[in-house]
N, C-alpha and C positions, 0 to 999 in steps of 0.2 A: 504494500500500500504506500502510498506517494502525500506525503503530507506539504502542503504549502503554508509556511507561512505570513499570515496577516502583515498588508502595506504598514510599514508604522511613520507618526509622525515624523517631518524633517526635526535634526537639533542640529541648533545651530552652533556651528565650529570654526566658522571660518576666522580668520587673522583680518583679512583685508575688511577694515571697517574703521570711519573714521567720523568726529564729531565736532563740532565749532558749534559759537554760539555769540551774536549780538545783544546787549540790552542794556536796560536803564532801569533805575527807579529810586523812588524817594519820595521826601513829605515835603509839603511847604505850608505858608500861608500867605497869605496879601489880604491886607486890608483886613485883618479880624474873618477872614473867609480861609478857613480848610480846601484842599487842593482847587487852588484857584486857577485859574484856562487860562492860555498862552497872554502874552502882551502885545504881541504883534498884531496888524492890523488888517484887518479881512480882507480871505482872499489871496495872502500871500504867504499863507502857512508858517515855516519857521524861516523864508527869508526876512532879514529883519533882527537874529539873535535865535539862537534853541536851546539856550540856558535854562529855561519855563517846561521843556519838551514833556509831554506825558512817558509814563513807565508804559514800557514797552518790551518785551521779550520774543527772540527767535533762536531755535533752538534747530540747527541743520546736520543732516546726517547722511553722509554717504561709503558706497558699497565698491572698492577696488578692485577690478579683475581681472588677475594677471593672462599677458598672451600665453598662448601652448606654447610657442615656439623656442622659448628659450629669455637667456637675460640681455640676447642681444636684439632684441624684439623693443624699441620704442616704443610702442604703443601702450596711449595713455587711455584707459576704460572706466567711466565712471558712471553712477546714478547716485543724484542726488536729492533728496527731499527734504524742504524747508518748512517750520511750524512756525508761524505769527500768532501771538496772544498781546489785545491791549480793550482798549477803553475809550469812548468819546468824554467822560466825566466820571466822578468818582475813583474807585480802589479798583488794580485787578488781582491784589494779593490778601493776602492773610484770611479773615474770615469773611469772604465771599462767596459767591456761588454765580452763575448764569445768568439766575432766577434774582438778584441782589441789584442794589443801585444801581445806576451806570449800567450794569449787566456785562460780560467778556465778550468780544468778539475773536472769533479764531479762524484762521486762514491757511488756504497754503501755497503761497506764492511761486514755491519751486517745486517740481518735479520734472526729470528730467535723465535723458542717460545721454552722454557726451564719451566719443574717440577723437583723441588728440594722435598728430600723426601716426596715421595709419600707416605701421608696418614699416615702418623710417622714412613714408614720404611725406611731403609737406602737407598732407591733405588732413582732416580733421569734419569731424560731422556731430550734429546735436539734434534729438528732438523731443519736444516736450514746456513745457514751462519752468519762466526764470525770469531771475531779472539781470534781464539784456541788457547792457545799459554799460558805461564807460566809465572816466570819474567823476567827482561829484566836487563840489564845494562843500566843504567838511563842518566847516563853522555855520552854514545854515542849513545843512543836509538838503542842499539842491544837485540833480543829475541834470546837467544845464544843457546839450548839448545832443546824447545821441538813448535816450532812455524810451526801450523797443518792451517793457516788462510787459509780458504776459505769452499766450500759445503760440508757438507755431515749429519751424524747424529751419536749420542753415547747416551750411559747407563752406569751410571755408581752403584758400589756397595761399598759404603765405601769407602776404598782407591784405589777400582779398577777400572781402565775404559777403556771400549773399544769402539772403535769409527770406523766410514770410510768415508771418505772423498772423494771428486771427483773434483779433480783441473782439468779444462779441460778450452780449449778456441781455437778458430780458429783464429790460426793469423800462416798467411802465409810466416810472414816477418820474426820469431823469427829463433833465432839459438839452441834454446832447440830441444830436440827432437820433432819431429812436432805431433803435438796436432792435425790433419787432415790428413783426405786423399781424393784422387781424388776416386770417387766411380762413376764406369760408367753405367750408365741405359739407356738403347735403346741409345748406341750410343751417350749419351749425359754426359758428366761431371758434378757432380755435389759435391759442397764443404760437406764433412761432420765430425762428430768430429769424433778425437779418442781417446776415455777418458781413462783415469788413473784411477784407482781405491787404495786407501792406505789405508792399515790396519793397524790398532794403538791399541797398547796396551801399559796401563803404570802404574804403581803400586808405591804406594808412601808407605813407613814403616816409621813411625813416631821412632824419638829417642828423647835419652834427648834433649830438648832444639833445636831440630832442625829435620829432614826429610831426608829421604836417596828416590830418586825418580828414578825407571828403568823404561826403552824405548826402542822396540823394532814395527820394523816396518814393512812390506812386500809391495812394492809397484808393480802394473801388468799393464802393458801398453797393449792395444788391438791392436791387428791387421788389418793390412785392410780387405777389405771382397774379395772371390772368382774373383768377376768381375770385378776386381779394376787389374788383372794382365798383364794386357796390358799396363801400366801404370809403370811409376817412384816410385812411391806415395804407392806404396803396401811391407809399411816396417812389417815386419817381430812382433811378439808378445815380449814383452820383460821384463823384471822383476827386483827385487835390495830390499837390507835390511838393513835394519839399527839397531844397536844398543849402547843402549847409558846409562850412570853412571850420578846422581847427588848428589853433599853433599850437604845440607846449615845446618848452625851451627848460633845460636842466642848465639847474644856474650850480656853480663851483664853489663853494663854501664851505671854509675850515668844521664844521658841523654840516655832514653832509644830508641830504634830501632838497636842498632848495629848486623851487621852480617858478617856472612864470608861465601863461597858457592865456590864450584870447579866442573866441570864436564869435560864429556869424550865424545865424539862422532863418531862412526865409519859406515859409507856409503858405500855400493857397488849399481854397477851396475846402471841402470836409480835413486835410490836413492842415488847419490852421490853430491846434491845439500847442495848451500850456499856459493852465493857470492854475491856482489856489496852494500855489506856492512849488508847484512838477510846473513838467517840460513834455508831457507825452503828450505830441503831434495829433494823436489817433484820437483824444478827446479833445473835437471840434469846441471853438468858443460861439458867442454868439448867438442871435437868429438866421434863418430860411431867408432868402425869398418869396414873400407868400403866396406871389404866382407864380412860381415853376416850384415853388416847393424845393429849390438845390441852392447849394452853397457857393455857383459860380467866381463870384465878386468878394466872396469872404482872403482874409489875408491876416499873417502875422509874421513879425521881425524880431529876432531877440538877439543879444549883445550879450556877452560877458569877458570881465576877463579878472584874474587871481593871481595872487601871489605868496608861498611862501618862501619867508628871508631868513633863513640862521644867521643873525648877524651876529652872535660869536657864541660862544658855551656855555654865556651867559643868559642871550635873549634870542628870542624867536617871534616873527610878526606874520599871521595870515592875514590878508586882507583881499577884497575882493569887491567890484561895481556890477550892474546887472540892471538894464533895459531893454524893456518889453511892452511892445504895441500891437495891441491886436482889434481888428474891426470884423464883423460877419458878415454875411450878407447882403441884411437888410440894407436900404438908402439911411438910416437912421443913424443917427448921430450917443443919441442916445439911446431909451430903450426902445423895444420893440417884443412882439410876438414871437413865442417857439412855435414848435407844430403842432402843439395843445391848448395855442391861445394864450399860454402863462406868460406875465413880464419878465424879461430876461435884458443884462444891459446889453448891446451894441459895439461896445467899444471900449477899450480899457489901455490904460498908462502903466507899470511898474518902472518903478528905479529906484533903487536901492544900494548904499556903498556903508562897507566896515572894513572893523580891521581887528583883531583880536591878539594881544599880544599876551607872551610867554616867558616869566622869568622864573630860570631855573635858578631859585632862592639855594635850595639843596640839590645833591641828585634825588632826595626823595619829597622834596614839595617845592610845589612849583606856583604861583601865584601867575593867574588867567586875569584877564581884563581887557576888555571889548564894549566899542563904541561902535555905533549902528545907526544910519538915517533912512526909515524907508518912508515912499510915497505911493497913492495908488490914488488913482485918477478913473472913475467910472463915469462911462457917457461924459456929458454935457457939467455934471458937478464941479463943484468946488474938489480940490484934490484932500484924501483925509494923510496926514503926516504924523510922523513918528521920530523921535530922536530918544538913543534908550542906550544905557550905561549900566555893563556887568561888571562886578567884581567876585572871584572864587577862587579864596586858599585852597589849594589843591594837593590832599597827600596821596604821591607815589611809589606806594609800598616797592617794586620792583627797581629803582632807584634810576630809570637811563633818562639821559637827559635826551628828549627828543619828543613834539607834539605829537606822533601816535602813538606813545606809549598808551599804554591802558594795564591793569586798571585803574579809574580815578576816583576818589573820594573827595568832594567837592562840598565845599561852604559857599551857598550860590549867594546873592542878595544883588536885585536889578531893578529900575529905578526908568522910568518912561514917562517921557513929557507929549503931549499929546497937542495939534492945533484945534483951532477952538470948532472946526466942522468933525473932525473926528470922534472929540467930548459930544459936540450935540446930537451926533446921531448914533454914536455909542459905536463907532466902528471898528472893535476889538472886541474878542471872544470875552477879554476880561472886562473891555468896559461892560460888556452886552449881561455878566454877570453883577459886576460891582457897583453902576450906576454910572452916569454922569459927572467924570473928573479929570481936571487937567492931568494929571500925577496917577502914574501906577506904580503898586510896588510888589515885590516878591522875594521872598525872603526861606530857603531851604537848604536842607541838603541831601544831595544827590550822589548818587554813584552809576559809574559808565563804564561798560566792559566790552571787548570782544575778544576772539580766541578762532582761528580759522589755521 
């Protein structure tokens, strides 16, 4: 007799596994109010200062697998998946629950399996979700330039890559251009998407000492279908390009990392995205046309440029400017109609310049202090303005003198003077909490990690 036995569960054994992990969190107060909302001023998220930033946790884990072939086999094999946990208000720690104040929001921004040269040729391939995306300005956690996060897949060839992505989501409430239509079958309604599709191409030329990086984009919004025309909901096919310049320059300093980086960015049509403090092209700003119902005429422009200076062992200076123009569609100046009839502005201004400087007191504390002026201009208004002043003794348990060290233990306390259309129409999360006042303040302390 022939016994077989029972499939039994996989246990896990493998070596190749590896873990990193982004976050933040801590307490404050402002103004006699427990975890009081950013200082910054609507609309432009943490440009402006993110000293305020809500506690935030990602927690990323990926699975390495080695070629057959041998150790002389290059190839890089990976999957990886990313967990996001935070909060629009209130705790997302201690004794909380889902079902709690604030309530958690949890995401997951990556998943994804990526080969880096394949088999020792320059070629390499990804697919899945991530965030796509280049570098960022650190001191306002802006991806200013080339930030593709979310589905799709790319190849790339050396310095070339070409990618496509497919940002899509059904949400009936947004004022982007809607991401659905009502699609009628027998008579019945029924929700379905209407995906985007983005085409990415971007080429980086290496120079001396630094990288010249082009971006150019074509983005195609689908249609609804035939029997969707008895309906509202059957917008029209629509399309938008982008293209876009970057410099970065590695500057030579007895404390090394310093750099300097400028770029250009130019948006039509459905890709005329990048606001509320992001830069993704794919979330259209603005209104329609509300007779053709397309974004022809829509347009946006963005500038940036950053600096970090080690000026010597003692000190270190980031700083960075950033303007941003963007109009929709509509003739209007100021607001106008989405394609649900809701008011949405037309037109909008950002420019914003800091500078955050770093003295390494000890190798293990380091004292932070950054000065920030932002502006945001909607429609036809008066511009609301911001000028805000941080200070944070900072201990650096690991002792190296350099701005990414991490981790920080931070004594934050930031101090924002507000113009007087900002105070009267409350146009900060914090005024929009605290009331109407020239003066914001915030006072905690925080701690800041990563590990990759």
């Amino acid at each position: 007799m022939i016994f077989s036995l029972p499939a039994q569960v996989p246990v896990t054994t493998n070596k190749h596994f590896a873990i990193g992990s982004y976050g933040r969190v801590g307490i404050a107060r402002g103004d006699q109010i427990q975890y009081p909302r950013p200082l910054n001023l609507n609309g432009m998220g943490s440009i402006g200062g993110r000293m305020e930033e809500i506690d935030y946790f990602e927690l990323a884990t990926a699975l390495r697998f080695a070629p057959v072939s041998g150790t002389s086999d290059t190839t890089n094999i990976t999957i990886q998946a990313r967990f996001a946990f935070y909060t629009t208000q209130g705790q997302i720690i201690g004794n909380v629950t889902s079902k709690s104040y604030g309530g958690i929001t949890t995401a997951l921004p990556e998943l994804f399996a990526e080969a880096k040269n394949i088999r020792g040729s320059p070629w390499s391939v990804w697919i899945g979700a991530r965030f796509f995306r280049g570098d960022d300005i650190h001191i306002i956690d802006h991806f200013y330039f080339d930030d593709h996060s979310s589905q799709g897949f790319g190849v790339q060839y050396k310095h070339t890559q070409f990618s496509i992505m497919f940002p899509g989501a059904v949400d009936t409430t947004s004022t982007l251009p809607p991401y659905f239509y009502l699609n009628i079958v027998n008579g019945t309604p029924v929700l379905g998407l209407r995906n985007r599709s983005v085409y990415i191409l971007e080429q980086i030329l290496p120079v001396k000492n630094g990288y010249l990086k082009f971006l150019a984009e074509y983005h195609r919004l689908a249609a609804g279908t035939a029997s969707d025309t008895a309906t509202n909901f059957n917008y029209p096919a629509d399309h938008g390009y982008v293209l876009g310049g970057k410099y970065k320059q590695n500057l030579s300093t007895r404390l090394p990392g310093s750099f300097y980086d400028v770029s250009i960015r130019f948006g039509t049509g459905i890709a005329n995205g990048g606001d509320g403090g992001g830069s993704k092209t794919f979330l259209t700003y603005g209104g329609p046309n509300l007779e053709t119902q397309r974004f022809k005429k829509a347009w946006s422009i963005a500038i940036t440029q950053s600096i970090l200076w080690n000026v010597s062992t003692r000190y270190s200076v980031n700083a960075y400017c950033i303007f941003t123009k963007s109009k929709g569609a509509s003739d209007s100046l100021n607001t106008t109609s989405d394609y649900r009839g809701r008011p949405v502005f037309n037109r909008k201004t950002d420019f914003a310049i800091g500078a955050r400087g770093t003295w390494y007191v000890k190798d293990w504390f380091h004292l932070l202090h950054e000065l920030d002026f932002s502006s945001r201009k909607d429609g036809t208004q008066d511009p609301a303005q911001m000028v805000k002043f941080s200070i944070a003794p900072t201990l650096v348990p690991n002792g190296k003198r350099d701005v990414w060290s991490r981790p920080h233990f931070r004594l934050v306390y930031s101090l924002a003077r507000y113009n007087q259309f900002a105070t009267d129409h409350l146009y900060s999360p914090y005024l929009a909490q605290a009331g109407s006042k020239r003066w914001g303040h915030y006072f905690g302390v925080k701690t800041e990690w990563w590990l990759w």
